[in-house]
DOZA-66181 format. One record per residue (C-alpha): x, y, z; residue in one letter; residue number from 1. Coordinates in steps of 0.1 Angstrom, whole numbers. Layout:
N
X:Y:Z:a:NUM $
...
***
This chain:
382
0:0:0:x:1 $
10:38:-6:x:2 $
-7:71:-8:x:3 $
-1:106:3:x:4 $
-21:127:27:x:5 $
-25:161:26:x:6 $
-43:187:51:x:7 $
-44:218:63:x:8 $
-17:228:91:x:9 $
-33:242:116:x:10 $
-71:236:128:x:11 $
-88:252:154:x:12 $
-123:244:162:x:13 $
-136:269:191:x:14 $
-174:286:194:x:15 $
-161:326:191:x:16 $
-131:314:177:x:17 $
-132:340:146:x:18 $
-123:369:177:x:19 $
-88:351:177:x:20 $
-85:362:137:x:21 $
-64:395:143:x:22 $
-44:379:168:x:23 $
-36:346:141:x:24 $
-27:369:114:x:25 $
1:389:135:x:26 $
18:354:142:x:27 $
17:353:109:x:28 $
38:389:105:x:29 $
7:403:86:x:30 $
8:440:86:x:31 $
-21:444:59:x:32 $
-48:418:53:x:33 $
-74:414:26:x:34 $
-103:394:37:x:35 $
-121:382:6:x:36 $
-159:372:9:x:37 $
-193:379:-7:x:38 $
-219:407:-9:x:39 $
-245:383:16:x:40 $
-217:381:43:x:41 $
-205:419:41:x:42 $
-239:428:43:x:43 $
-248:399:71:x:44 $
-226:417:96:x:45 $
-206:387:101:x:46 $
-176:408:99:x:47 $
-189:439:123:x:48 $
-174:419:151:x:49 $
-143:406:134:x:50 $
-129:441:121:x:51 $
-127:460:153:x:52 $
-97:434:163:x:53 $
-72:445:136:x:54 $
-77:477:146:x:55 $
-68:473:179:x:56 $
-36:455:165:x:57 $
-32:486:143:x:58 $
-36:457:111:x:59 $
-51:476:82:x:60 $
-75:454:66:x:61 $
-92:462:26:x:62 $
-121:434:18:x:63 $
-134:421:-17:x:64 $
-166:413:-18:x:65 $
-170:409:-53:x:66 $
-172:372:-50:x:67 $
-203:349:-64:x:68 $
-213:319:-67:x:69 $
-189:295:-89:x:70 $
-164:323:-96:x:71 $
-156:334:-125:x:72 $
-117:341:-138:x:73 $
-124:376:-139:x:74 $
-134:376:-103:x:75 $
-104:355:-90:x:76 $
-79:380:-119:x:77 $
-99:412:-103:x:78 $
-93:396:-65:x:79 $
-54:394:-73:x:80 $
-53:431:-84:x:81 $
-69:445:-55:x:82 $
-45:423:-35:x:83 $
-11:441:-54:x:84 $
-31:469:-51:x:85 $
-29:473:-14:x:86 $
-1:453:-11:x:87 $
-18:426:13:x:88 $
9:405:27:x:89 $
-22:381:46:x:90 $
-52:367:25:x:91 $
-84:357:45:x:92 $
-108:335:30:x:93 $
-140:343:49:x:94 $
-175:326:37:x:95 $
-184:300:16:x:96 $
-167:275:-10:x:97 $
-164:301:-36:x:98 $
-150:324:-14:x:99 $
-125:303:5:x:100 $
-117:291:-34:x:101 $
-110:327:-44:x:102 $
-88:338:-16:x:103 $
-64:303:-20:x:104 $
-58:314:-56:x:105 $
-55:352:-48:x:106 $
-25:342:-16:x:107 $
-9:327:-50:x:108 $
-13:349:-76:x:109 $
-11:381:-61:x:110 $
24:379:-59:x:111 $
27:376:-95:x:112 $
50:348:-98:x:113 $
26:328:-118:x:114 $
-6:334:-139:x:115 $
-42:316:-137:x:116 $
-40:299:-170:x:117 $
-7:280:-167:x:118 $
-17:265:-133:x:119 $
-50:246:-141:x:120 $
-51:207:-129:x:121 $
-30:187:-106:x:122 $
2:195:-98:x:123 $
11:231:-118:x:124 $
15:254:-87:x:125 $
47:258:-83:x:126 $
43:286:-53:x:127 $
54:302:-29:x:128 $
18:322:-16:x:129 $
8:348:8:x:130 $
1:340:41:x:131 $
-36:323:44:x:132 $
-64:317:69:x:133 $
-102:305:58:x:134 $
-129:308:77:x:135 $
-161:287:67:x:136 $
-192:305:77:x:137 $
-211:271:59:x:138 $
-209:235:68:x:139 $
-203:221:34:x:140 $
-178:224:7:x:141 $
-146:218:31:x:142 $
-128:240:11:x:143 $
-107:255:43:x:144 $
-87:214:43:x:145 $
-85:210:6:x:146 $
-59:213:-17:x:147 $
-81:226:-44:x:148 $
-97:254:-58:x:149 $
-123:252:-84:x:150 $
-127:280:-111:x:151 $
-157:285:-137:x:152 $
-137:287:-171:x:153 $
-166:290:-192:x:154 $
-207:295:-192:x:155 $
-201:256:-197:x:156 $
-172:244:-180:x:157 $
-157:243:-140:x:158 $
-117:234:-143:x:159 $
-101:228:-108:x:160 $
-65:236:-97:x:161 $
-51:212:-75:x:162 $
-17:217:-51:x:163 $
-10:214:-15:x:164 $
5:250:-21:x:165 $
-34:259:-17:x:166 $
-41:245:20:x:167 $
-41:270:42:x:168 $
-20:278:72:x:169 $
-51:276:94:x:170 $
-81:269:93:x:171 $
-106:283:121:x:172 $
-141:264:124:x:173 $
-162:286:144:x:174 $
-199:270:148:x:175 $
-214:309:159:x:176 $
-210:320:123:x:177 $
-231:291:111:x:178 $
-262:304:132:x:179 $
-278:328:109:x:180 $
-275:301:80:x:181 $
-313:297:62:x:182 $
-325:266:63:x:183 $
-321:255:27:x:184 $
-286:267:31:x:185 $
-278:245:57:x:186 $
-295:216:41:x:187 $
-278:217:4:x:188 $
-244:227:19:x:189 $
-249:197:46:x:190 $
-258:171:14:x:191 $
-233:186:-1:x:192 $
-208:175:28:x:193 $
-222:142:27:x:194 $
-215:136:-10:x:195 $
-179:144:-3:x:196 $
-176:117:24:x:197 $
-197:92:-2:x:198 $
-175:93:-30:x:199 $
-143:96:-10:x:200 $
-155:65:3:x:201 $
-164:49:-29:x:202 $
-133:63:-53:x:203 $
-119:47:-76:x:204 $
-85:58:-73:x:205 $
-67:69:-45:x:206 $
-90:53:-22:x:207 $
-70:49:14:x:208 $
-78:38:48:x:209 $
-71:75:64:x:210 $
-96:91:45:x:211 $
-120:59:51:x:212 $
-120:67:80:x:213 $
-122:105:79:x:214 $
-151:97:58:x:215 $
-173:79:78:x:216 $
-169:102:109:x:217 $
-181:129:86:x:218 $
-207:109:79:x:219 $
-218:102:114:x:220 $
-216:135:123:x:221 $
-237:151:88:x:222 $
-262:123:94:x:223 $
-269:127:128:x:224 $
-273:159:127:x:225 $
-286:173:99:x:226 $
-325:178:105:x:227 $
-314:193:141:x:228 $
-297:222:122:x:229 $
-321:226:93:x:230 $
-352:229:111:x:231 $
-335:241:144:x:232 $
-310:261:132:x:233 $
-300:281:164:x:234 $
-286:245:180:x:235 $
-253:254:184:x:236 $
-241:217:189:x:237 $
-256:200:157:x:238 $
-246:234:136:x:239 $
-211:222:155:x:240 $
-212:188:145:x:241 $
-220:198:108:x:242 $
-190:220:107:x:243 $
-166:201:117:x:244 $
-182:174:98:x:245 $
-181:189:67:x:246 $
-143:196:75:x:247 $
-133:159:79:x:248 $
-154:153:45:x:249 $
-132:177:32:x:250 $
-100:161:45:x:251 $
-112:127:32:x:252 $
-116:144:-5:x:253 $
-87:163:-9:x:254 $
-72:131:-6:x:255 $
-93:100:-19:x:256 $
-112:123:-52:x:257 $
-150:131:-57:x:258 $
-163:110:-92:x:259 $
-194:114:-109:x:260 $
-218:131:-86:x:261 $
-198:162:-91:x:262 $
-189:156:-127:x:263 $
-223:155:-134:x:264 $
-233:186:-110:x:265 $
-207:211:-123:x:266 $
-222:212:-156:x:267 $
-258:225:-140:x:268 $
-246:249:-116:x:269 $
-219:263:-145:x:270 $
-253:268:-171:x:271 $
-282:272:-149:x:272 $
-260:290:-117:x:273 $
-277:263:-96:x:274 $
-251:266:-59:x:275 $
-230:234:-58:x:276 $
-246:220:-29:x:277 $
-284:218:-47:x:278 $
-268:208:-77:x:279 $
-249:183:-59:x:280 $
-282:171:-40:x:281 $
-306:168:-73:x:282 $
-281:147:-93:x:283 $
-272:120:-61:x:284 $
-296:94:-61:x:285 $
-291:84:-99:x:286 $
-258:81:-97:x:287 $
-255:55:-62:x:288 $
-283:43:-81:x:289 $
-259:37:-117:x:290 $
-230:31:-90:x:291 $
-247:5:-72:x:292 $
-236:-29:-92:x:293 $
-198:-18:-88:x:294 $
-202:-2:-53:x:295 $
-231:-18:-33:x:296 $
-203:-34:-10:x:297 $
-193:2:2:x:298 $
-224:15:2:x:299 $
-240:-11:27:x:300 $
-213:-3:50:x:301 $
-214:35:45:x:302 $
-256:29:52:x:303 $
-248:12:86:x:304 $
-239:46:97:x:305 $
-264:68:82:x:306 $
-294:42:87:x:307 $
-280:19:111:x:308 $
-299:-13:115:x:309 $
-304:-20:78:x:310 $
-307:-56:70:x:311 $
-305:-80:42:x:312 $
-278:-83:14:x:313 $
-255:-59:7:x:314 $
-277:-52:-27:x:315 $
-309:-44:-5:x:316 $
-287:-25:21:x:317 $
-272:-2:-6:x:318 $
-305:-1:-26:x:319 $
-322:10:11:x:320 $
-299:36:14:x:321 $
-299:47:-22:x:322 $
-337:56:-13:x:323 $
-333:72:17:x:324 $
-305:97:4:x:325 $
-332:103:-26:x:326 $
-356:112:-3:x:327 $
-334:129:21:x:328 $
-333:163:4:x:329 $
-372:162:-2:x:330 $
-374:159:38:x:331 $
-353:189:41:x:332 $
-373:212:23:x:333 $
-348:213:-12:x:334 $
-362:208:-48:x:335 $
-358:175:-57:x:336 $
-361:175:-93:x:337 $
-339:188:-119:x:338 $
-373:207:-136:x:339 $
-378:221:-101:x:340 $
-345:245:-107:x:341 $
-357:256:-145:x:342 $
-342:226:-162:x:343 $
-362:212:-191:x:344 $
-358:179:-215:x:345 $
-341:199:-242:x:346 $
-316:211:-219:x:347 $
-302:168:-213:x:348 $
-277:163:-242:x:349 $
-254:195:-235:x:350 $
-253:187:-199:x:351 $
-241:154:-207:x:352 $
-217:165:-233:x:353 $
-202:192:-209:x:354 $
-203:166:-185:x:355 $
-181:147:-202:x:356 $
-155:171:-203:x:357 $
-152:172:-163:x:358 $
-125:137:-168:x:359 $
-104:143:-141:x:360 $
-138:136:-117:x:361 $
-153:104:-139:x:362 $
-119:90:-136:x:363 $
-127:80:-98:x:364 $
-160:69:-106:x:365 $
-165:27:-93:x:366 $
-186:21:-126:x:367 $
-180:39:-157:x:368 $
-200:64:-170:x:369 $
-202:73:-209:x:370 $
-219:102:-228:x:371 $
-249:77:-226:x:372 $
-252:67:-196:x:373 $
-247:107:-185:x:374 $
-276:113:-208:x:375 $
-299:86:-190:x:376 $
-287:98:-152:x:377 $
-299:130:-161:x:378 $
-332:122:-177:x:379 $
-335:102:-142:x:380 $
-328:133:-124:x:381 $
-354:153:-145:x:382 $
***
């Protein structure tokens, strides 16, 4: 046996954690910080109690909040220049996926060393980078342990960068920030979560018995947890448990890859701007459902921890499960059908084809899935 495992340096999981930010950045010699994050944060007033801390460390601090959903190039080049611009020598990533995304590739483009377009796939970054901490403010993509960054090239097509020079120096899981999450927030980013720990689970490459386990605690924790923080969203424990969940997901698929789930999701939020998690969530159930012949084995262990008690074979185990995840985001209050998000019948054979493109995700996949068979999964999903 051999593999590699990456993760992030430094972790710190503390309720009101995020008041320790100023201080991190000055270990880190920061004497001007850009915090990247989104419009819906800045104008949350997450940050109103974060700010007042750099200034009592006399840290000047700019923010971008240009950053959307599935960023764009121009948004991550635009990011960069503001970053030169005020000569940030400390990048915060504070938010969601996109912007925790965003601000890895800013820390390593911003000092102009290398360019966007030269460091696409595995392995291109040659580094070094800016000083970074991210700061998850949902429990779902993981983004603050993963080595990668994903980047929408065109109105069609997600491409992914993927280095350990993109984990972070720290990453600070702070459950308060989580509190004001709506309710089908917390339940696509928390399906979301669980797809990661799934098809880390189930990969077919680069599968290994660290992220296994990382996996199926993630899976323990999202599972159990889940409707507590959805329709009780001021719990402070399950939105807690759904954090840090979501983070070991995260550490189990930086390391053992995602496969067709997200192949087959990046297509519908690139056209149809659907957020990963939903997109993530609509297209599950027919893949496990495709997967099942090749991965029922995995499955049925993976469904002892989510529906514990399931009996039979390890066909009807996995088929049992198969269901319930199908059902799951239905309970939650999501759309469940691809038409529910404005996706008709005509719209089937470009998805597949962009599908298609994303090969560096159906790579991993247990069973393989053609143009065909991406046509019929999403007529399934329809």
């Amino acid at each position: 046996m051999q593999f590699d495992f990456y993760s992030t340096r430094s972790i710190l999981v503390q309720r009101g954690g995020s008041s320790q930010l100023a201080k991190i950045t000055q270990e880190y010699g920061a004497h001007k910080v850009l915090i990247i994050t989104d419009p819906g944060i800045l104008s949350s007033g997450l940050l109103d109690k974060v700010l007042p801390q750099f200034s009592d460390l006399n840290i000047p601090v700019d923010i971008f909040s240009d950053v959307q959903a599935d960023p764009s190039v121009a948004v991550i080049e635009k990011a960069a220049q503001v970053a030169q611009a005020c000569k940030a020598d400390c990048v915060i990533g504070f938010g969601g996926g996109s912007s925790m995304d965003v601000a890895k590739l800013v820390a390593l483009l911003s000092l102009g060393n290398e360019k966007l377009v030269d460091i696409y796939g595995i392995g291109n970054v040659k580094g070094p980078r800016l000083p970074l901490i991210l700061v998850p403010t949902t429990a779902g993509t993981g983004s603050e342990v993963t080595k990668s960054s994903v980047v929408t090239f065109s109105e069609s097509e997600k491409k992914g960068v993927l280095s350990p020079h993109l984990l972070p120096d720290v990453a600070l899981l702070d459950a308060e920030l989580t509190l004001g999450l709506p309710a089908p927030v917390t339940a696509a980013t928390g399906i979301d979560a669980m797809v990661h720990a799934i098809e880390a689970f189930t990969t077919k490459h680069l599968k290994n018995p660290i992220a296994d386990c990382l996996a199926k605690e993630a899976l323990r924790l999202l599972s159990n947890n889940i409707h507590q923080a959805v329709h009780s969203g001021s719990d402070i424990a399950a939105r807690e448990n759904m954090l840090l969940g979501a983070c070991l997901a995260g550490m189990a698929f930086t390391n053992a890859p995602v496969a067709g789930v997200h192949a087959l999701a990046y297509p519908i939020g690139a056209r149809f701007h659907i957020p990963h998690g939903l997109s993530n969530s609509l297209i599950l159930a027919p893949v496990m459902r495709f997967n099942i012949e090749a991965a029922h084995v995995m499955y049925a262990e993976l469904g002892q921890i989510i529906k514990p008690g399931l009996r039979g074979s390890t066909m009807e185990q996995a088929s049992e499960l198969v269901d319930y995840l199908g059902d799951l985001a239905g309970e939650l209050g999501l759309p469940t059908r691809l038409r529910d998000v404005g996706i008709v019948n005509g719209d089937i054979d470009q998805l597949a084809i962009d599908a298609m493109l994303q090969t560096r995700l159906l790579m991993n996949s247990p069973r393989k899935i053609t143009l065909h068979d991406a046509v019929k999964l999403y007529r399934e999903a329809l």
